[in-house]
C-alpha positions as CSV (number, residue, x, y, z in Angstrom):
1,X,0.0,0.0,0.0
2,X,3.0,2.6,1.1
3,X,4.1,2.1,-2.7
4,X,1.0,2.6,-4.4
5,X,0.5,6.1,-2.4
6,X,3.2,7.2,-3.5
7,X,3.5,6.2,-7.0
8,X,-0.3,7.8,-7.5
9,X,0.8,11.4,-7.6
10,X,3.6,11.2,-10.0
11,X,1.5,8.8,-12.4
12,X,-1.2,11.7,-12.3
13,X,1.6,14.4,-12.8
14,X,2.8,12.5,-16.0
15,X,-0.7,12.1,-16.9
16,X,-1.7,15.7,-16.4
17,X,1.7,16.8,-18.3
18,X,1.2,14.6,-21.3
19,X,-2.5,15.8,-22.1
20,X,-1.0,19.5,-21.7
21,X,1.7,19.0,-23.9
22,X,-0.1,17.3,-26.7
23,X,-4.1,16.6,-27.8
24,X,-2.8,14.1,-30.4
25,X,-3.9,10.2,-29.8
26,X,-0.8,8.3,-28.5
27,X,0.3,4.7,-29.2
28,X,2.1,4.0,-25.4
29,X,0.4,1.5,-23.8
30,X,0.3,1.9,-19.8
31,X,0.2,-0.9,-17.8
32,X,-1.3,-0.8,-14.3
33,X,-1.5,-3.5,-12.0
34,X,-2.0,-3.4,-8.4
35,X,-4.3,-0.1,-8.5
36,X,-7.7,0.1,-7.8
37,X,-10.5,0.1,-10.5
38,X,-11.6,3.7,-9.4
39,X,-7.9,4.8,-10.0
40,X,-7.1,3.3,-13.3
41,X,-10.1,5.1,-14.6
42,X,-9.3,8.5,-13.5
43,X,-5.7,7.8,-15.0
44,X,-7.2,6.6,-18.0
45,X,-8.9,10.2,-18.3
46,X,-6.0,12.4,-17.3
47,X,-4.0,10.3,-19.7
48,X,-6.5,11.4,-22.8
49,X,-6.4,14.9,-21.8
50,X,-10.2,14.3,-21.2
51,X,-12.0,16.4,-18.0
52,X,-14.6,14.9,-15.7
53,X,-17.4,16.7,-17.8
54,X,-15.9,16.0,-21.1
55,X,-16.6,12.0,-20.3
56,X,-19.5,13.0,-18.9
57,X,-21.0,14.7,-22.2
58,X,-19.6,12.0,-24.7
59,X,-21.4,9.1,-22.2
60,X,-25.1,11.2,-21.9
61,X,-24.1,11.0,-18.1
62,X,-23.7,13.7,-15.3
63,X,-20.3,14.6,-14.0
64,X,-20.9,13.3,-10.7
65,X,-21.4,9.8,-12.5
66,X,-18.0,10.2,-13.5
67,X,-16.3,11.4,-10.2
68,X,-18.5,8.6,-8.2
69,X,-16.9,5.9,-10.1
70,X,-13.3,7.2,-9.9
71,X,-14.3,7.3,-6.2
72,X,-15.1,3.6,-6.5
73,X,-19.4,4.8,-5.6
74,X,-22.3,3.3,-6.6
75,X,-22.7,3.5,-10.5
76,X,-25.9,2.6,-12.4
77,X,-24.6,-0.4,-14.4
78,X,-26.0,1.3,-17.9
79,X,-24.2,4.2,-16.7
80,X,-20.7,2.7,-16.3
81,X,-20.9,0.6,-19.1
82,X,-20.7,4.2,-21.2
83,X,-18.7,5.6,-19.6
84,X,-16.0,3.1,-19.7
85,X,-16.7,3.0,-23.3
86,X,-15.4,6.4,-23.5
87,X,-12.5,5.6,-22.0
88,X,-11.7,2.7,-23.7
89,X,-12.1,0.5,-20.8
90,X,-13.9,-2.4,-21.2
91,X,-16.0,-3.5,-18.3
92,X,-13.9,-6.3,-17.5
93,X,-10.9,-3.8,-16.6
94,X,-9.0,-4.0,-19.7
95,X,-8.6,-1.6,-22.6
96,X,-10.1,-2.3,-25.7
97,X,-8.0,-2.0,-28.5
98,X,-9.0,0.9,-31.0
């Protein structure tokens, strides 16, 4: 757990730095393991440059919707489903391949 915390805030800082420095689609592929579900979700957005109400207006869904399931909250299953599908995320965890 003591590694997780502290690896968090420097994958969000590369995340964050990535979608400022470019808007173009990127072929790195990250790998996380060990992380919660909540977690690799709101990577996943940071790392497509994407804010909590972007996702929110591509998946028809409020914001909160968005910020409960980085928070690991109670989802509406239809709800999640989109919104992973924005992301990429397929709603067994891993990314589907575009």
């Amino acid at each position: 757990m003591f590694v997780q915390k502290s690896v968090i805030p420097l994958l969000m800082a590369l995340c964050e730095h990535d979608a400022m420095e470019t808007k173009e689609k990127s072929n790195d592929i990250l790998v996380l393991t060990g992380i919660a579900e909540g977690m690799k979700i709101r990577l996943t957005r940071l790392s497509l440059g994407l804010r909590n109400i972007d996702v929110a207006c591509k998946a028809n869904v409020q914001p909160i919707d968005v910020t409960r399931l980085e928070l690991e909250r109670y989802v509406r299953p239809s709800k999640k489903k989109r919104i992973l599908a924005v992301l990429g995320i397929s709603d067994d965890g891993s990314n589907e391949e575009s």
